[in-house]
N, C-alpha and C positions, 0 to 999 in steps of 0.2 A: 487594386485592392478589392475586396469587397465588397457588396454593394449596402451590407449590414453594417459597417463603419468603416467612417474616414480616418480616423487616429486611434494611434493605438498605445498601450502603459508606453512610458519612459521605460529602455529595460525589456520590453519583452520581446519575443521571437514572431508574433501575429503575425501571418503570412508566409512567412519565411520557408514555407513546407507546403504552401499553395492556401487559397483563399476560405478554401473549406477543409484543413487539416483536420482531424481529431487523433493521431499517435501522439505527436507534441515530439519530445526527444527519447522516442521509441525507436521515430526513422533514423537515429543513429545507428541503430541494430541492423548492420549490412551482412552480408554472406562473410567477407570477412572479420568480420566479430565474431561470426558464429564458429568459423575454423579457428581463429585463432583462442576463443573458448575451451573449444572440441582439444586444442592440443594440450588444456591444463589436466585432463584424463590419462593419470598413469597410475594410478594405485587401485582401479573401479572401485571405487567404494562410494557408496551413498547415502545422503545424510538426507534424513525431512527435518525439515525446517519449521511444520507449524505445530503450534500447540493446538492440542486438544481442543475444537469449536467449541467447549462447553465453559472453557478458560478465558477471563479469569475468574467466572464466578459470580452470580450478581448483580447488581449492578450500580456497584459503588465509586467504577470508573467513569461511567456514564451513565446519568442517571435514565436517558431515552432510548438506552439498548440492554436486552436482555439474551441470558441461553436460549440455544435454540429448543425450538419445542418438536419432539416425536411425536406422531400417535400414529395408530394404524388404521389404513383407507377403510373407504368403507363399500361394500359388496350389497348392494340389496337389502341393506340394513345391516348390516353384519359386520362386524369387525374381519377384513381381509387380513386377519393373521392365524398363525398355525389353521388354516384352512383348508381341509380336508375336500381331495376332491372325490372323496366317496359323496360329498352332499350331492356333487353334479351326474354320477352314476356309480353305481353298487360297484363296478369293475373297478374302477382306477384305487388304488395304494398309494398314492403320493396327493401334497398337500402344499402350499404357499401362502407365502409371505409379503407384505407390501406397506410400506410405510409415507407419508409426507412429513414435509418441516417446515414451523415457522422461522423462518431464519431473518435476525438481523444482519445484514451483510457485512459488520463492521464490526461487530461485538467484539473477535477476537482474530487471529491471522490473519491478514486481508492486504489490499489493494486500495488506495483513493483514488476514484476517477476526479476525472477534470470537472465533473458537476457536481463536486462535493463540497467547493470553495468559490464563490464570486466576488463578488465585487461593483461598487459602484463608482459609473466612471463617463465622462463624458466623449462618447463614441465619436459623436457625428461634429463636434465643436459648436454648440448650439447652448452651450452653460446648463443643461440640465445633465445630469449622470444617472441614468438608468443601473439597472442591477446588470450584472452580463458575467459571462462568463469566458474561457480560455479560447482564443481566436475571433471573440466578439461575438458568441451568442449569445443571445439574450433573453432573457427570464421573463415567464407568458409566452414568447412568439416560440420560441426555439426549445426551452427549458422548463418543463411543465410537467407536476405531480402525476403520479400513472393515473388516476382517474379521470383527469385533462387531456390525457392522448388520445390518438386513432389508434388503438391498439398498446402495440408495446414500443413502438420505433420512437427513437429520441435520440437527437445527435449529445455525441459526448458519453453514450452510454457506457457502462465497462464490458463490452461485447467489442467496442472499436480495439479495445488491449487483446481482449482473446484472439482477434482476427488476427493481430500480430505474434498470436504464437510466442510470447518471450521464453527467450531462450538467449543467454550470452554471455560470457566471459562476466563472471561476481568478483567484487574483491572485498575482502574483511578487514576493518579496521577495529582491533581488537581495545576499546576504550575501557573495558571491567580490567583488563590485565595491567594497566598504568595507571587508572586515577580511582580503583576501586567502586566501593557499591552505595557512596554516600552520594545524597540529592547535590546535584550541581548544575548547571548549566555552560557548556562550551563552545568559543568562539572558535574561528577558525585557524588563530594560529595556535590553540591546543590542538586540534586536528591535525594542522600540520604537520607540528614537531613529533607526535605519534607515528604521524604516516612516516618521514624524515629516520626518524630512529628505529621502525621496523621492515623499511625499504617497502614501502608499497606504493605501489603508482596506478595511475588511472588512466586509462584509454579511454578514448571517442568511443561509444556505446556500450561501455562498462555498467554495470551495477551494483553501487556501493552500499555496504553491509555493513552497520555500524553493532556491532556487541557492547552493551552495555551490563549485562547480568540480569535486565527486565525480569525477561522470559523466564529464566530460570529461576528467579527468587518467588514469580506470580505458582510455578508449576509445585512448591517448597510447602504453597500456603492452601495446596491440596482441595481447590473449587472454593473455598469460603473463605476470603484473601482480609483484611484487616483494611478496612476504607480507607482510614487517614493514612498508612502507609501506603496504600498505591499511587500515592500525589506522593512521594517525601522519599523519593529512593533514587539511586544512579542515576547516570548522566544523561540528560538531554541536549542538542543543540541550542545555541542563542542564534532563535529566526530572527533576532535585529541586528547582527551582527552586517555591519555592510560586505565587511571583506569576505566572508561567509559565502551572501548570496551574488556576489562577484564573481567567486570561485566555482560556485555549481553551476552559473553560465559559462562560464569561460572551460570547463573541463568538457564540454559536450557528453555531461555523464546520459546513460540510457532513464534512469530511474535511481533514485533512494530510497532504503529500508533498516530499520532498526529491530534491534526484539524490544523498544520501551514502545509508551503511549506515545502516539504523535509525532516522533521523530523530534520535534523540536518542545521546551521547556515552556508549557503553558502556568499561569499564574493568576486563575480567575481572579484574585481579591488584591492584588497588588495595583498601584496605578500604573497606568499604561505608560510607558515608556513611548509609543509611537501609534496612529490612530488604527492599528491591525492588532483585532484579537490574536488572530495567528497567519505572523508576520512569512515563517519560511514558508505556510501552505499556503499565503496568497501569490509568495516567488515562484514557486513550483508549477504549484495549480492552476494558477490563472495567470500566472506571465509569460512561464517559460514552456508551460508542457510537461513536465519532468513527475512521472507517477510517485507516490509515497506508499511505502509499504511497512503497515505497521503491527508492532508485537507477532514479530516473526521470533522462532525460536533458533538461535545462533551458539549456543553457546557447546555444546559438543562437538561440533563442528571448528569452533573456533580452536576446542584444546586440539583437537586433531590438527589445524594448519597450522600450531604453533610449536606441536612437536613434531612434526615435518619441515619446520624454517618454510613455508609459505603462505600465501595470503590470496591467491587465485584459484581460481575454481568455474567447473563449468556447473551455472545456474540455469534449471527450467524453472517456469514461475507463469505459467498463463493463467486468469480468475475462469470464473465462470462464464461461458458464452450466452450470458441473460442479456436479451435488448433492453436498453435501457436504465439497466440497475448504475444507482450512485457508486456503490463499493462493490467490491465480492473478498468472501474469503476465497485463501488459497495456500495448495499445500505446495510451498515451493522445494525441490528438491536440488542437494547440491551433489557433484559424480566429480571424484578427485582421482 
């Protein structure tokens, strides 16, 4: 094991991928995952999958994330847009553009890395439970705000997902088409009996695609979304579901992604049912490895697989190759 802890969660994979992993159940994603993806491509057609970075507006989903911010760089004091380069000599006719952005990495289409969820836990069996994080790094030594780094290097960054390139056979479990677009929450033998009654199955390095109508209903409310319905609409997962997160260990999935918030059904003001704010992103995140990807936009894609009777597809979906970054958006593309 490690030399950073001796025990590891009840339940999780820590080490099982070597002592210093950070894919988690990425390295599910073998050459044959990738061919056998490659062979759901017979119609070329391609779908984007993200909303708009500017979606959904606000920030009445989260109140510590906001749209991204444009402005144009700046040249010597000068705004480096519509930038004529006659300023630089009387000869040249042509002129340039340049822009930066504040980006929250998580605002809207994105990726959660593994340093987005921790946990405290007693590593070394000494009864104290430090903060730590997926494979047992830990928060201060390993895990530390960017102004606390040498730089940008930081294990668990979302740069370890870019290196892996995702790329793999997607499957869709189309939840808006059977249980509608009212708030609910769903264990896993509603998932099942969906999966069961529209024949979808799941492979070892699959990535499963839950449609709920999120996305679509967020894109409906045209940038300036109604706050208290962004909490109070379609389906979520119940992260406390045991048989649930049973089942996303036992499938050897690649990664999960939804078009709602969160993947799973958060409930800031209700009392806790179990001592995890968010119960499936500490299974995921810090037990199993297993990325979440959230308010992806699924749902044209979805009527296209449903009037073709299928539910596979070849997903690309790599974030941004930032060292370090907690999340990244990303525009994951589906090719059917």
């Amino acid at each position: 094991m490690a030399q950073r802890w001796k025990h590891r969660p009840e339940g999780s994979n820590w080490g099982d991928f070597g002592d210093d992993d950070q894919a988690g159940s990425l390295n599910y994603i073998t050459p044959e995952s990738v061919r056998r993806a490659v062979g759901e491509v017979c119609a070329g057609l391609s779908f984007c999958l993200s909303l708009p970075l500017d979606y959904p507006g606000g920030n009445g989903l989260v109140p510590h994330r906001f749209p991204p911010r444009l402005e144009p760089t700046d040249r010597k004091g000068q705004p480096y847009f519509n930038f004529s380069f006659h300023q630089l000599h009387a000869d040249y006719c042509d002129a340039g553009c340049d822009d930066l952005v504040t980006l929250w990495t998580q605002y809207s289409t994105q990726w959660d890395g593994f340093a987005h969820i921790g946990a405290h836990f007693d590593l070394d069996g000494t009864g104290e439970a430090p903060l730590c994080f997926y494979n047992g790094f830990r928060a201060g030594e390993h895990i530390r705000p960017p102004d606390q780094r040498d730089g940008l290097a930081m294990p668990l960054g979302i740069d370890r997902f870019a290196e892996k390139a995702i790329q793999t056979r997607g499957v869709l479990v189309d939840l808006d088409r059977h249980l509608g677009r009212a708030k609910q929450a769903i264990g896993f033998s509603t998932l099942k009996a969906i999966m069961d009654a529209d024949g979808v199955t799941v492979n070892a390095g699959d990535i499963l695609c839950l449609h709920t109508g999120y996305a679509d209903e967020l894109l409906k409310m045209g940038g300036s979304p109604d706050a208290a319905r962004l909490h109070d609409m379609c389906a979520a997962l119940d992260g406390a579901d045991q048989a649930l997160t049973n089942w996303l260990s036992e499938s050897r999935l690649a990664a999960l992604a939804a078009d709602n918030f969160a993947v799973e059904r958060i409930e800031y003001d209700a009392p806790p049912r179990c001592p995890l704010l968010l119960p499936l992103h500490h299974h995921c995140l810090f037990k199993r490895g297993i990325p979440l990807g959230e308010l992806w936009h699924l749902t044209e894609l979805a009527r296209w697989l449903h009037d073709n009777q299928r539910s596979a597809f070849l997903l690309t979906a790599p974030p941004l190759r930032l060292p370090g970054a907690i999340g990244s958006p990303v525009t994951p593309v589906a090719t059917v």
